[in-house]
C-alpha positions as CSV (number, residue, x, y, z in Angstrom):
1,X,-21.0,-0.2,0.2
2,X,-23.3,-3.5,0.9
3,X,-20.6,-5.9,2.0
4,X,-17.6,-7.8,1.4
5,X,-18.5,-8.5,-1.9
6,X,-18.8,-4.9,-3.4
7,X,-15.2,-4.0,-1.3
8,X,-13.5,-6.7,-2.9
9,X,-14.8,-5.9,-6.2
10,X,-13.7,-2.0,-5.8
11,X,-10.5,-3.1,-4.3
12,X,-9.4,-4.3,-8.0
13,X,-8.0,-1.5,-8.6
14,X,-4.3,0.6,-7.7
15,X,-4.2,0.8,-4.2
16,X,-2.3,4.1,-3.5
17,X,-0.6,4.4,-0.3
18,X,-0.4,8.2,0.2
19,X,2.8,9.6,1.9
20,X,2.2,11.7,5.4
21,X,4.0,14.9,4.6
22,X,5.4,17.1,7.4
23,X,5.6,20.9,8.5
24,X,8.5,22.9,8.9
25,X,8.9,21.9,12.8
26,X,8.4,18.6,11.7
27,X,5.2,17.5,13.4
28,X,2.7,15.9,10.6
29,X,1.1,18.3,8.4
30,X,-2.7,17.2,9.0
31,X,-4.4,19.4,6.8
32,X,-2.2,19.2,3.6
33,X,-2.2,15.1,4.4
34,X,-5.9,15.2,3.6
35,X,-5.7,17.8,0.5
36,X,-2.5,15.4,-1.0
37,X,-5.9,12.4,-0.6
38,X,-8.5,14.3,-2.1
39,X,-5.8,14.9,-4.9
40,X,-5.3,10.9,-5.0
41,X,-9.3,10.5,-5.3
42,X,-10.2,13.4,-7.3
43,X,-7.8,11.6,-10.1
44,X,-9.4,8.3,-10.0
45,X,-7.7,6.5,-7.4
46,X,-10.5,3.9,-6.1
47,X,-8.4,2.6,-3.2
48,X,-6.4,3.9,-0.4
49,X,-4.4,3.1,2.6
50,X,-3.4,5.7,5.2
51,X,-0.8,4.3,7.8
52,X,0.9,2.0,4.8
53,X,4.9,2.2,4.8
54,X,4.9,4.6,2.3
55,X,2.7,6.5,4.7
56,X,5.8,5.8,7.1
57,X,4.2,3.9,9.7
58,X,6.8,3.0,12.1
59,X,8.2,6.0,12.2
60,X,5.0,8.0,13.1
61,X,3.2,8.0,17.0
62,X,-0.2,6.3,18.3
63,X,-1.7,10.1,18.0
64,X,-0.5,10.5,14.7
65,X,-1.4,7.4,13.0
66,X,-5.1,8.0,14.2
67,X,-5.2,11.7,12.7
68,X,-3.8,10.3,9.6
69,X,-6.2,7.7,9.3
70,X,-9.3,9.9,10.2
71,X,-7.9,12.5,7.4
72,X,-7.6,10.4,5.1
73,X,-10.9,8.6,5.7
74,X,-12.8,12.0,5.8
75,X,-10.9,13.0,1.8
76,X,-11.6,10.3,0.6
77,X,-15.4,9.9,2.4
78,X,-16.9,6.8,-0.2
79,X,-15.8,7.8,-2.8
80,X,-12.7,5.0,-2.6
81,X,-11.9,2.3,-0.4
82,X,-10.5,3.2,2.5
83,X,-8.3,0.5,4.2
84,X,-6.3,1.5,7.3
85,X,-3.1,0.1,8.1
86,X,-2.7,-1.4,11.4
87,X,0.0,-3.3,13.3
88,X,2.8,-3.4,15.8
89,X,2.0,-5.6,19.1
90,X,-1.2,-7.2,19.7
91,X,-3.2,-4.7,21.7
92,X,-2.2,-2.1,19.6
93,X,-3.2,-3.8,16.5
94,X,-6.4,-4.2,17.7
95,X,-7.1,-1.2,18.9
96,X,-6.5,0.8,15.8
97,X,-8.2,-1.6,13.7
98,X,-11.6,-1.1,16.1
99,X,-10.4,2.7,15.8
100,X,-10.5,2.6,11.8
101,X,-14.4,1.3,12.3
102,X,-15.5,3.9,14.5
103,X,-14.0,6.3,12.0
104,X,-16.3,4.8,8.8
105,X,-12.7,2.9,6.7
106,X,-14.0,0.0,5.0
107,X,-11.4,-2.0,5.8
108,X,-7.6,-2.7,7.5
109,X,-4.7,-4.0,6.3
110,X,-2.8,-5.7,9.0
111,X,1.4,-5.0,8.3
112,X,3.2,-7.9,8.6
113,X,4.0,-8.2,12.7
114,X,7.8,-7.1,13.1
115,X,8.8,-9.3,16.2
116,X,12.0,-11.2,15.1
117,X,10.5,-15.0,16.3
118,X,7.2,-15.4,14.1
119,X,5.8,-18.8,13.8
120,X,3.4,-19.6,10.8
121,X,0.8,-20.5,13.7
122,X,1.6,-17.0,15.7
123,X,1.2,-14.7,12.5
124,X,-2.4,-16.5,11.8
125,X,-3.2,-16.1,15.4
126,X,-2.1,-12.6,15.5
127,X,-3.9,-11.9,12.5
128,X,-7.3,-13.7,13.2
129,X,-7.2,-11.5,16.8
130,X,-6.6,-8.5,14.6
131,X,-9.3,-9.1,12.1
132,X,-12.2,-9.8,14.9
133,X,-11.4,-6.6,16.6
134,X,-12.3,-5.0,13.4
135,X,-15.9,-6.4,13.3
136,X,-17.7,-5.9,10.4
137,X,-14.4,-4.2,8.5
138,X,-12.7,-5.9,5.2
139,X,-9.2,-7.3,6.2
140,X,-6.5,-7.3,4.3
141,X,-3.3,-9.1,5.6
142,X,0.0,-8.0,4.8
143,X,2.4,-11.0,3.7
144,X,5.8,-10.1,3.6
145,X,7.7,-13.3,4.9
146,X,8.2,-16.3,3.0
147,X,7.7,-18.3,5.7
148,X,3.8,-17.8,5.7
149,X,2.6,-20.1,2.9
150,X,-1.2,-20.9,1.5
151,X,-2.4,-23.6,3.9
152,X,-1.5,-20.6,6.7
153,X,-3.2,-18.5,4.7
154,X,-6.5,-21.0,4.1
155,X,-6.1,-21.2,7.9
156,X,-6.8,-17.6,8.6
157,X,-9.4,-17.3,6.5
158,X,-11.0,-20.1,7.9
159,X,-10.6,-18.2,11.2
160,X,-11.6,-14.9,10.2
161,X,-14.2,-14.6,7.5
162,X,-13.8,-10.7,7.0
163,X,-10.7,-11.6,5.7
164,X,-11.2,-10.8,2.0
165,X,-7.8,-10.3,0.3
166,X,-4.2,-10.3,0.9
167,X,-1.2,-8.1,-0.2
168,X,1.8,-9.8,-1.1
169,X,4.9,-8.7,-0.6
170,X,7.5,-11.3,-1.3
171,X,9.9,-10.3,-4.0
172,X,9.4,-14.2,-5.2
173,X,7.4,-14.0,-8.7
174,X,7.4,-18.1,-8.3
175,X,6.9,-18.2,-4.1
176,X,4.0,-15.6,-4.9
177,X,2.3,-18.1,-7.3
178,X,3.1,-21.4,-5.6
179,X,1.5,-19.4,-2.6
180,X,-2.0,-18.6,-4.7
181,X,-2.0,-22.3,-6.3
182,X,-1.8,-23.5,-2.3
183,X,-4.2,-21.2,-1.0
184,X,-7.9,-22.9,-0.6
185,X,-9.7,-20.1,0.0
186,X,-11.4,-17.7,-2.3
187,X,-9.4,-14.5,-1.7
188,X,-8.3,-11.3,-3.6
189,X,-4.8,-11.3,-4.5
190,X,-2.8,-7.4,-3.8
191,X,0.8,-7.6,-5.8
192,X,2.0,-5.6,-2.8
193,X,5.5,-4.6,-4.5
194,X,3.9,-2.3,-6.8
195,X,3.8,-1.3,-10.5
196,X,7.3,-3.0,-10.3
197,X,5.9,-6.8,-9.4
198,X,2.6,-6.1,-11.2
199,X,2.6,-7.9,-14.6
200,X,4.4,-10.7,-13.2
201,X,1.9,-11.1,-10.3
202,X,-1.0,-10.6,-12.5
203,X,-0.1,-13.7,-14.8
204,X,0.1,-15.3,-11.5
205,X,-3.8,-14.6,-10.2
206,X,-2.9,-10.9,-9.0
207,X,-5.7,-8.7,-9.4
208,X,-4.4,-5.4,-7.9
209,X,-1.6,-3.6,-7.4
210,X,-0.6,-1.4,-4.3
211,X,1.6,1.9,-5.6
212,X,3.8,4.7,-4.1
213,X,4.5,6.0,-7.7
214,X,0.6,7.3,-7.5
215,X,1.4,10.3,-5.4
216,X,3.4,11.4,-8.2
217,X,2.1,10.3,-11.3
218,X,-1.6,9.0,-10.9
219,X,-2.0,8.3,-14.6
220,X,0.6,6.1,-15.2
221,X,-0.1,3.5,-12.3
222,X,-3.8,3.8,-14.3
223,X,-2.3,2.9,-17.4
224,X,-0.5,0.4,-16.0
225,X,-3.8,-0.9,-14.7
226,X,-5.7,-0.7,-17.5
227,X,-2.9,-2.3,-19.7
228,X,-3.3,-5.3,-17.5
229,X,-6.8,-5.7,-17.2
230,X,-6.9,-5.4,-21.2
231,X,-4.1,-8.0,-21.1
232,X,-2.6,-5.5,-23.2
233,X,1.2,-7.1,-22.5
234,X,3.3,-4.7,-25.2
235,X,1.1,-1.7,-22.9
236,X,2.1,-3.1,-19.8
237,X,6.3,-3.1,-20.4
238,X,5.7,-0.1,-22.0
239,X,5.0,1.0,-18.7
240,X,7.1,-1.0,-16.9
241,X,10.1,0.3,-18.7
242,X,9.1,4.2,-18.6
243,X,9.3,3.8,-14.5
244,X,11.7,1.3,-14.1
245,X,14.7,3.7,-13.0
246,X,12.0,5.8,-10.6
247,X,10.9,2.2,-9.0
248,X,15.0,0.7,-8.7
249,X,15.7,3.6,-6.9
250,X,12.9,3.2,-4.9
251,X,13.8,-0.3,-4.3
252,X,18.1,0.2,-3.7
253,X,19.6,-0.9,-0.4
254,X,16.3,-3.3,0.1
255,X,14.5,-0.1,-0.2
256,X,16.0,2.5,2.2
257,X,14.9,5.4,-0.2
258,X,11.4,3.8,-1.3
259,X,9.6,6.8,0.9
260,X,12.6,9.5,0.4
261,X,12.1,9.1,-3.7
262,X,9.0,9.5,-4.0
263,X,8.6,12.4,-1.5
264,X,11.4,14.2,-3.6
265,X,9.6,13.7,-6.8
266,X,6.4,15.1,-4.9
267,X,8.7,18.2,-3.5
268,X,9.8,19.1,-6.9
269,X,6.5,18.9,-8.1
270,X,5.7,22.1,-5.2
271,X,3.4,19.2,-3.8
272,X,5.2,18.7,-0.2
273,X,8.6,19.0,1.4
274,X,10.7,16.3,0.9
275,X,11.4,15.9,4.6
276,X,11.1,11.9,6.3
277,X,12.1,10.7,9.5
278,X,14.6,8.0,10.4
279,X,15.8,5.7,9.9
280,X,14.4,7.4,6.4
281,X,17.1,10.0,4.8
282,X,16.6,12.6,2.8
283,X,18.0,12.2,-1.1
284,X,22.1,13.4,-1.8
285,X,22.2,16.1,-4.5
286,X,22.9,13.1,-7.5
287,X,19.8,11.3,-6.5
288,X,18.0,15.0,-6.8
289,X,19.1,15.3,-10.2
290,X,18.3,11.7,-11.0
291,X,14.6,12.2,-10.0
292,X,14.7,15.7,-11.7
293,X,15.7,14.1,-15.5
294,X,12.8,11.3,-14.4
295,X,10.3,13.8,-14.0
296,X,11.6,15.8,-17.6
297,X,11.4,12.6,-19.1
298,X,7.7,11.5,-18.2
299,X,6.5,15.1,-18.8
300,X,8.2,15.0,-22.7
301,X,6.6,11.4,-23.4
302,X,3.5,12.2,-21.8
């Protein structure tokens, strides 16, 4: 890849977040996390993001999150954007984003900081530090908090200019698009809730779409895509509709099972076990059989 330019331009696109499947003592499964991202790849995907929360990041150690990422980055080699999630305090952030360099990603998202106190001046701060210990890396912020509007978003990107794109995670359809209208910077917008937020964040300037539903069905986030891009709107709720009841399970209890769902889809599909850690749960038998009839269903309309 040349620069900025030709990441941003690859990064429009699904941007899977693969899951980090485990072993039977429960330790991450390294070599199976890099054979579930040459799957991802090898079907098209053109963007993805080890250490994202579908990738459960919080629940996983410093040593872990770096095997994952250099997994990950050695699947999927150039042949899609790799962008490494980073976060959690300052130093930390940092160091893992300067990590994901030396390991050849082409760029880092930087997860939304989870202290409790976070002033609109702090997250640009934090994130500015974070995106010059990446150096020459794309950054891709991760905006989940309604506080951070588009003059702190100009701001940052005034302070940081590897800072190419953010990913938008505000289930706000109108606070997402007052946020691009305010936003004086040339950026790459990333709906950030998925194929769920997608057409309503594309009318709004969206040009990607972050997914969990790719580990388990990598042609319908496409088709999604595609519908989009086409602007194809009869496509697109097609779409919509034929994962709706995957995605609001997903999405129930301000998304406790948003990992455990698709990870039971992928188990039933003999991809990986279903196990995640807490404060993840594994699925109760009914959710089973709901994701079972899912998967019957998109197999007889395919």
């Amino acid at each position: 890849m040349t620069g900025y330019h030709d990441i941003v331009e690859r990064l429009r696109t699904v941007v899977g977040i693969p899951v980090v499947p485990y072993a039977p003592d429960g330790a991450v499964d390294l070599a199976l996390t890099g054979r579930l991202a040459g799957r991802l790849v090898d079907a098209g995907l053109g963007a993805i993001t080890p250490n994202g929360n579908t990738g459960e990041f919080y629940a996983l150690t410093p040593r872990e999150r770096a095997d994952v990422a250099r997994a990950v980055t050695d699947a999927a080699g150039d042949r899609a954007v790799v962008v490494v999630g980073v976060g959690l305090d300052p130093a930390t952030a940092q160091a893992e984003a300067r990590a994901a360099a030396d390991l050849g990603a082409h760029a880092v998202m930087v997860h939304q900081p989870v202290l409790p106190y976070m002033s609109r001046q702090g997250w640009v701060e934090y994130t500015a530090a974070v995106a010059h210990a990446a150096g020459g890396l794309a950054v891709l912020p991760y905006v989940s908090s309604p506080v951070i509007r588009g003059t702190d978003i100009a701001a940052l990107a005034q302070a940081a200019d590897n800072v190419v794109g953010i990913k938008y995670s505000v289930p706000d359809p109108v606070a997402f698009a007052e946020t691009v209208q305010d936003t004086d910077a040339d950026l790459l917008w990333i709906a950030g809730l998925a194929e769920s937020y997608a057409p309503s964040a594309w009318q709004a300037g969206a040009r990607a779409f972050t997914s969990g539903l790719v580990n388990v069905a990598p042609d319908v986030s496409f088709d999604l895509l595609d519908a989009l891009k086409q602007d194809d709107g009869a496509r697109a709720s097609a779409v919509w509709r034929r994962i709706r009841e995957f995605e609001q399970l997903r999405a129930r209890d301000r998304s406790a099972d948003n990992v455990s769902v698709v990870k039971e889809a992928m188990h039933q599909m003999g991809l990986c076990d279903r196990s995640v850690r807490p404060p993840s749960t594994v699925l109760g038998e009914a959710d089973r059989a709901a994701i079972t009839r899912i998967l019957d269903d998109w197999k007889a309309s395919a």
